[in-house]
C-alpha positions in Angstrom: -49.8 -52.4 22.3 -49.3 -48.8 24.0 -46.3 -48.0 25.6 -46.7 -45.1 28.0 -43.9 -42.9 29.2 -43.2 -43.3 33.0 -44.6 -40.6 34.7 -42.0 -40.0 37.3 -39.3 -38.2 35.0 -38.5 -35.1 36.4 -39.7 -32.0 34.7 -38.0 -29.5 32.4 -36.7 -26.1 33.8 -39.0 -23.4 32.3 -37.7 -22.2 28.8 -35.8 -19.3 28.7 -37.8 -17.5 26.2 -40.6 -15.4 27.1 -43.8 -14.7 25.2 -47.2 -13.6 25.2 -50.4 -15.2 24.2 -54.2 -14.7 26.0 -57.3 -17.2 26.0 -60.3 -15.5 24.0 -63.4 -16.1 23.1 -64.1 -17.9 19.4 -61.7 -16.2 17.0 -62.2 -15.6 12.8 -60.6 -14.6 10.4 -61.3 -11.2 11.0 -57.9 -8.7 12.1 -57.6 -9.0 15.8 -58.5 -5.2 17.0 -56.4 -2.7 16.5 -57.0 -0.2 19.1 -54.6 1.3 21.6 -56.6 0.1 24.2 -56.3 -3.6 22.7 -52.6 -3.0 21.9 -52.2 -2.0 25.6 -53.7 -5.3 26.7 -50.9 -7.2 25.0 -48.3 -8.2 27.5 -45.8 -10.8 27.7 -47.3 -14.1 29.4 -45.2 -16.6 31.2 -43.3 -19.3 29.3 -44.0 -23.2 30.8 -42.1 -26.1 31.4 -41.4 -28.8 28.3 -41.8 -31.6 30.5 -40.3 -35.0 30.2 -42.6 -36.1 27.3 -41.3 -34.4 24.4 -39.5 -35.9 21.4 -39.2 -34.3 17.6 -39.9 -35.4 14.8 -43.4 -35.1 15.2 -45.4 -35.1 11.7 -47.3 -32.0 10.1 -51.1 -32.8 10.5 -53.7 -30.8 8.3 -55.7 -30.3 11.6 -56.0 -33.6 13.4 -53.7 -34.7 16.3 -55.6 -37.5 17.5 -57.2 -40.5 15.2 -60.9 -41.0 15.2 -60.6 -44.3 17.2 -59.0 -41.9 20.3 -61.2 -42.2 23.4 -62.3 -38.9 25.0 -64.0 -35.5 24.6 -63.4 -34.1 21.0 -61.8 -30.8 21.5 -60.9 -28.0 18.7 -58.7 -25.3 19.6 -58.1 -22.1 17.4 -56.6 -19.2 17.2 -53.9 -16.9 15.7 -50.1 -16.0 16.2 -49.1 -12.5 15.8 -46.1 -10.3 15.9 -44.6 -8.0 18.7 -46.8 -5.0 16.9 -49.5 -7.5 18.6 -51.4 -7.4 15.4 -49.4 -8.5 12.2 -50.4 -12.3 11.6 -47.5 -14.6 11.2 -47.6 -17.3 8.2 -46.1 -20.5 7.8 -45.4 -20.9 12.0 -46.0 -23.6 13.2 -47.6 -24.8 16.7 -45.8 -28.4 17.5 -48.3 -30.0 20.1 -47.7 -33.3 22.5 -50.6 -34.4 25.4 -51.5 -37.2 27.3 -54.6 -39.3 26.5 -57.8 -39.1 28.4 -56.5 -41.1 30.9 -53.5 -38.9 31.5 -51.2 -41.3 29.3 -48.3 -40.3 26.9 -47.2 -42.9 24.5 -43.7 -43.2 22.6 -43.6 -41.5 19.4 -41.9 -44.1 17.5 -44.0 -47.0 18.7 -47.2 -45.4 18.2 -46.7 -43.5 15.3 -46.7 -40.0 17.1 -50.2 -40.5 19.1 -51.6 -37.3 20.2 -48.9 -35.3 18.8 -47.5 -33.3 15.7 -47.5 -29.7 14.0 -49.8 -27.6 12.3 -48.9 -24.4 10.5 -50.5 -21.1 10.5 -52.3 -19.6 7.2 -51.4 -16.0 5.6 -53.7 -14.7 8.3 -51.6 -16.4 11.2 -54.9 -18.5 11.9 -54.5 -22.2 13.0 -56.6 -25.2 14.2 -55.7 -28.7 15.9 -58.3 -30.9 16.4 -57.7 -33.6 19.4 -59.0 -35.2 22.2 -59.4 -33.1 26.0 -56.7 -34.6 28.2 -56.9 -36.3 31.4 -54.7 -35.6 34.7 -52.0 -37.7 35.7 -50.7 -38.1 39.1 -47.6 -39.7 40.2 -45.6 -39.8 43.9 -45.4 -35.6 43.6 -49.1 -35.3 43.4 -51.7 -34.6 40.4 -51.2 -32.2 37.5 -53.7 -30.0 35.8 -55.1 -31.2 32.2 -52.9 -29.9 30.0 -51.3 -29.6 26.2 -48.1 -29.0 25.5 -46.4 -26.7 22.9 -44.0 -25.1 20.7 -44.2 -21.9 18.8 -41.6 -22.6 15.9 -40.6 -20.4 12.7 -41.1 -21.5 9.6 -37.1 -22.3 9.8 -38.5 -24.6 12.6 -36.4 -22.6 15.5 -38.9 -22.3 18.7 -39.8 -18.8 20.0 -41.7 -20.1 22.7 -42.3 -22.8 25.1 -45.7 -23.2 26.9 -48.6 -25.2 28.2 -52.2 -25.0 27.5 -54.7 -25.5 30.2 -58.8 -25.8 31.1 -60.2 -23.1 33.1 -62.0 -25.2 36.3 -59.7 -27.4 36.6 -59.3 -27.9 40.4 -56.0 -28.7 39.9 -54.2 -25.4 38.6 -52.3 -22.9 40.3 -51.1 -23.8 43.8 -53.2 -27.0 43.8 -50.3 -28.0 40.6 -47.3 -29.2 42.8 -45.6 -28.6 39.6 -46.2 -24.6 40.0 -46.1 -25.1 43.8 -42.3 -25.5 43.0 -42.0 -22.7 40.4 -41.0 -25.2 37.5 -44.4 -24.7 35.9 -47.2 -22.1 36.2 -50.7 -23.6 35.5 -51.4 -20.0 37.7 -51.4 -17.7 34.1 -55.4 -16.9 33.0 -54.0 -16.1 29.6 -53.2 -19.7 29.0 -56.8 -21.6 30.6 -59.1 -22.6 27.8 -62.2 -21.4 28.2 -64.4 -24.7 26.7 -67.8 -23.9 25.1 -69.7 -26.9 23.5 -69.9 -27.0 20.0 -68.7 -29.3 16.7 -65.5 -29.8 17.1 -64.6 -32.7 13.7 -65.7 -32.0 10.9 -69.7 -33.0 11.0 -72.4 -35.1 12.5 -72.8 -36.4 15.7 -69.4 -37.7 16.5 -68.1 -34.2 15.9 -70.0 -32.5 19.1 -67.5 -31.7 21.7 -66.1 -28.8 23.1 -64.3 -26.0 21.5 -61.8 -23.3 22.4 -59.5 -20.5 21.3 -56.0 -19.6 22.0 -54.3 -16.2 20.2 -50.1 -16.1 20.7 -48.2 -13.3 20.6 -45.2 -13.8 20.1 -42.2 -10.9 21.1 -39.5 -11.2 18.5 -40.0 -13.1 15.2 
């Protein structure tokens, strides 16, 4: 039996740290450009708030946050973390990730076995992939949030360099629309960190796979 979170816990303060990170388009293994021009275009993003849903602990997952019995829209998000240079990959962080369900639920992590949430830890070319569900808003008596999904950046001692929140381009509920960024606690408002979703196999193969896919490079200012 679930057991969801209330959703009237007040939110975190922003974290203290700041960092940088854009949305792109599908990212591979290939370096990320080198050029001046590109080295230019990294700038430090804003940080997000960690909410009232977090708890540690969370497992290290190969790829897979949510199980295959999850309800929702497969999703698949990738991308790389890199250095203040903006272009040396960093191996062996980690990207520790919490989200509601598709309904806009969160669930206990010790009564559920960490649903929708745990780590997954960059390769020697900073590359990583979690493979989940899209979540769903959640409203409570301050209003409706955008979709999001939580996360931290940590070092491979496990200290976090950064604290955000992911979001989905179109959502109608981002920016001054998010009572949580309306009061300057969060800031669904930052392009860099709206997914842009393009269809495509997100699990492994075959038709349960289809979904949407997305990808999310971090830089990250200090290391």
């Amino acid at each position: 039996m679930k057991n969801v979170r209330s959703r009237r816990a007040f939110l975190s303060l922003l974290a203290a740290i700041p960092a940088v990170g854009c949305a792109a388009q599908h990212e591979s293994d290939e370096p990320i450009d080198e050029s001046e021009e590109a080295w230019r275009a990294c700038r430090a993003t804003s940080s997000d708030a960690e909410g009232p849903y977090f708890e540690a602990g969370a497992p290290f997952r190969a790829t897979r946050l949510a199980s295959s019995s999850e309800r929702g829209t497969r999703l698949a998000v990738e991308g790389r973390l890199v250095g203040p240079d903006c272009k040396t990959p960093l191996k062996g962080y980690a990207l520790d990730l919490w989200q509601a369900d598709d309904e806009g639920n969160y669930y206990d992590a010790s009564a559920t076995g960490y649903r929708l949430r745990g780590k997954v830890v960059t390769d020697a070319q900073g590359h990583y992939r979690f493979e989940t569900i899209v979540p769903g808003n959640y409203g409570d008596s301050e209003g409706i949030r955008p979709a999001h999904i939580h996360a931290h950046v940590l070092t491979p001692g496990g200290n976090i360099l950064l604290t955000t929140q992911l979001y989905f381009a179109g959502d109608p509920y981002l920016g001054q629309a998010d009572y949580c960024t309306r009061d300057r606690t969060c800031n669904s408002s930052d392009a860099r960190r709206q997914l842009q979703l393009t269809d495509g196999v997100a699990w492994g193969t075959g038709a349960a796979a289809w979904g949407k896919t997305a990808t999310f490079n971090a830089y990250l200012p200090r290391t």
